[in-house]
Every structure is written in C-alpha cells, then in structure tokens.
C-alpha positions in Angstrom: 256.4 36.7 200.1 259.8 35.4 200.8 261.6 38.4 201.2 263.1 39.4 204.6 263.5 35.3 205.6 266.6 35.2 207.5 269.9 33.8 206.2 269.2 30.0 207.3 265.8 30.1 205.9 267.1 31.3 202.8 269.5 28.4 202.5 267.0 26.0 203.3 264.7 27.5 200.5 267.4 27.5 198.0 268.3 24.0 198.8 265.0 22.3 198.6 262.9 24.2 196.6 262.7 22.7 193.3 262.6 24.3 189.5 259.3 23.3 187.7 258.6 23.3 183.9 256.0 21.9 181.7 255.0 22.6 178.2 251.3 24.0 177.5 248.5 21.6 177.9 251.0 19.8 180.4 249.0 18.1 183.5 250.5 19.7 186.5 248.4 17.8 189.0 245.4 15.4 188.6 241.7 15.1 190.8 243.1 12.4 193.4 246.9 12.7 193.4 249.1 13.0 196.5 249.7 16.8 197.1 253.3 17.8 197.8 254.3 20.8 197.3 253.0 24.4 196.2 254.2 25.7 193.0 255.3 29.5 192.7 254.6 30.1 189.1 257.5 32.2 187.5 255.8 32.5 183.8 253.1 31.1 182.5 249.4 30.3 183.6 247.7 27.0 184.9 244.0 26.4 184.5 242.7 24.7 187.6 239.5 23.1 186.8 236.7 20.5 188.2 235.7 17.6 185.7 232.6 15.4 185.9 232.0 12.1 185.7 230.6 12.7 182.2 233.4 14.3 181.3 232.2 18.2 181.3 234.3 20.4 183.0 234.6 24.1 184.3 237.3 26.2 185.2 237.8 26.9 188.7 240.5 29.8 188.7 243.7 30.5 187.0 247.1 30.5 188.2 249.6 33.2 187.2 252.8 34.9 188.4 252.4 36.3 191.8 249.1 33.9 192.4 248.9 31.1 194.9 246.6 28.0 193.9 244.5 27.7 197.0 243.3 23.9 196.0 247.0 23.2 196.7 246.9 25.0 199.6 244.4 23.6 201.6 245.6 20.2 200.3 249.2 21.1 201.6 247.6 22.2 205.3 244.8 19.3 205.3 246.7 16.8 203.9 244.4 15.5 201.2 244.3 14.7 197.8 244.1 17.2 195.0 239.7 18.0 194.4 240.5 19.0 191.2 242.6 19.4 188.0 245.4 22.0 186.7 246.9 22.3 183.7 249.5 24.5 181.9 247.7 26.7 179.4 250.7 28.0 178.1 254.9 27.2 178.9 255.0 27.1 182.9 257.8 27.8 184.6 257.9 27.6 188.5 259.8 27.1 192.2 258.0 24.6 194.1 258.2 24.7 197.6 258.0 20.9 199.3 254.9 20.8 202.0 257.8 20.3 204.9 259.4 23.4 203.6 255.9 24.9 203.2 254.6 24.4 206.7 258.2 25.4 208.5 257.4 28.6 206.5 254.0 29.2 207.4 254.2 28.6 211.1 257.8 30.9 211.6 257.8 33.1 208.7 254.5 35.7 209.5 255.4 37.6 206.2 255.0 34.6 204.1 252.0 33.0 206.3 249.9 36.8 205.9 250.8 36.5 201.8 249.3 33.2 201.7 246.3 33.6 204.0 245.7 37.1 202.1 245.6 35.6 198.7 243.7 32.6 199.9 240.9 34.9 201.5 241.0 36.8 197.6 240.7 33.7 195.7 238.1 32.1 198.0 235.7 35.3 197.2 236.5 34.6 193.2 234.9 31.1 194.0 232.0 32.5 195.9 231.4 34.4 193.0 231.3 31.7 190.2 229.2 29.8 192.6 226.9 32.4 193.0 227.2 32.6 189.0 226.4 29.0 187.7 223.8 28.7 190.4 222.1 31.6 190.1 222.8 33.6 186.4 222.0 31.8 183.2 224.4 30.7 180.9 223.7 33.1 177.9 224.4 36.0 180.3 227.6 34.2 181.6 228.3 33.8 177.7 228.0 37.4 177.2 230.0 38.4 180.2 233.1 36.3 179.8 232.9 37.7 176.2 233.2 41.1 176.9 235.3 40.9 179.9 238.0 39.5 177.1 237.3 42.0 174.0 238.1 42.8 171.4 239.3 39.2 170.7 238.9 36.0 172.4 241.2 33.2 171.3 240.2 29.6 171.6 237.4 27.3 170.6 234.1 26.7 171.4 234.8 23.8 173.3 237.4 25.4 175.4 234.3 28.4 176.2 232.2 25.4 177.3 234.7 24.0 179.6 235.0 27.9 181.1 231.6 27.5 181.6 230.5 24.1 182.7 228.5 23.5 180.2 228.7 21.5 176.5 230.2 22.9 173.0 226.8 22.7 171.1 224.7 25.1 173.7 227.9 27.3 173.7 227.7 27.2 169.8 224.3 28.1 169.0 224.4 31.0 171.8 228.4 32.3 170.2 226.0 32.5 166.8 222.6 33.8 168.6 225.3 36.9 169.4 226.7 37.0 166.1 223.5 37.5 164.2 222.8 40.3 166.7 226.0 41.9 165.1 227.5 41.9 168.0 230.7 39.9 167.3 232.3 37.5 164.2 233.0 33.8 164.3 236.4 32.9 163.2 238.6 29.9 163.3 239.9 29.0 167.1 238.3 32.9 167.8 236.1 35.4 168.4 235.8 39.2 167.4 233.9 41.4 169.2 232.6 44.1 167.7 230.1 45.4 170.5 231.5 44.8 173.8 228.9 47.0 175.5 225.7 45.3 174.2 227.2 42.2 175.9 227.3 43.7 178.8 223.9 45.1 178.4 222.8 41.4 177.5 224.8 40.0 180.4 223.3 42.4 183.4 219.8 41.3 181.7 218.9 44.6 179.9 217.1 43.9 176.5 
C-alpha cells in the first residue's frame, strides 16, 4: 500500500516510521490507551479482543502480515481511545506508522487511502458476521465450527477456545468432551485432534 509514494513521501516514511517488536503474549495496546499510531505487522499475529468486566473475553479479529487492525484505525481517524485489547500471539515484528504520518498519507496518497478503506470495509463484514454469530447461533455449533474450520489439529487450551468464543472454560469443556464421545475428535494436552471434521460441520449447520 506504500508503493508508488513519491520520493519525499518515502523519506518522510523511512524517517518516522518506527520498527515494532514484542515477544508472544506481549500487550501491544490495552482497552483505554491513547492510540498513536498503526502497526504494519511484518511477522507474526496479534489477537485483538473485547474483555468484560467479569473478566470473559472474545476475540474480535486477528492481525497478520498484509492485515490492517481496523480498531486502530478508526481510533487513529476519530481520535479516541483503544475499545479493546491486542495482544501478540506469537513473536511480532512490525513498522508503525505515527497518526501524523498516517493522516498526511491517507488524505494525499489515494493508493494507500483505497488499501486501507478496502481492508477496513473486509474486516467490518468479519465483525458483522461474529455479531450475527454470538447473537444468533448457539455456542455448541460455534464450538463445532471453529473446530473444523482449524482440523486436523487445533493447538491451545480450553480456556483459550472460551476466550475465542465469549464464553467460560467449563461450558467449552463439557461440549470439547460431548464431541469427543461422539468420536468425532481426541482430547490431548494444550490440543485437539479431529478425527471427523465433516460431522462438525454437519453438527455446526444444525443437521443431526
């Protein structure tokens, strides 16, 4: 998205942006912080997520190479705090761009201000569509989905599935073993083996 910027805007990019890293399971930026600048991740994913008071949480989207984080973005243009939380989920390595540098680019550059508005519009329709999913499909068949979207192995525990989900470890628990008695996947340590990645589906789109 930065390609084709003339020769001063280039200079002005490599002199201000700024080289990010954080380890896994750093906090990149926190529900109420000052926004300041928009991270272009290099390597490495960050979980952007919405916590409760209670302390639940849910995963909002993810941020990986080539991805913008649209929280950030609309905090950048409105400038507001962060809504929500993002985290590294593995080694992150980035270019930040500071919000001065970020609006100069937006209102001349039209290459970069189409990328950004494009994959805003994108990721605005993935949060229509987990709306649409917590409010409206029940949480076994989100369960089942997420499941068999990520076969034939999903790594992580049943806490971290919760948090994917909005919902608590123990519900997430009996459900993971609901499935495995149904032979349709194994319950290992920090992981999950699907063995039936279609009846999931089946189960998920409500046919029994």
């Amino acid at each position: 998205m930065l390609a084709g910027l003339p020769e001063a805007e280039r200079c002005r990019v490599a002199g201000q942006a700024v080289a990010v890293s954080a380890p896994a399971g750093a906090m990149m930026f926190d529900a109420g912080q000052a926004c300041q600048a928009l991270p272009l991740v290099l390597s490495g994913s960050i979980r952007v997520f919405k916590r409760a008071e209670n302390g639940r949480e849910i995963s909002l989207y993810r941020v990986r190479p080539g991805e913008l984080c649209i929280v950030t973005i609309s905090c950048l243009l409105g400038s507001n705090a962060y809504p929500a939380s993002g985290m590294a989920e593995m080694e992150v390595t980035a270019v930040a761009l500071p919000r001065p540098l970020f609006l100069r680019l937006t209102e001349t550059h039209p290459p970069f201000r189409q990328a950004v508005f494009h994959l805003f519009a994108e990721r605005l329709s993935d949060l229509m569509q987990l709306v649409e999913e917590v409010s409206f499909r029940k949480l076994d068949q989100r369960l089942a989905a997420l499941l068999a979207a990520r076969a034939p192995r999903v790594l992580g525990s049943h806490q971290q599935l919760a948090d994917e989900l909005g919902s608590v470890r123990e519900i997430v628990s009996r459900l993971l073993k609901q499935f495995e008695d149904q032979g349709w996947l194994t319950l290992r340590r920090e992981r999950v083996e699907i063995h039936d990645p279609d009846a999931l589906l089946r189960y998920a789109a409500g046919v029994r």
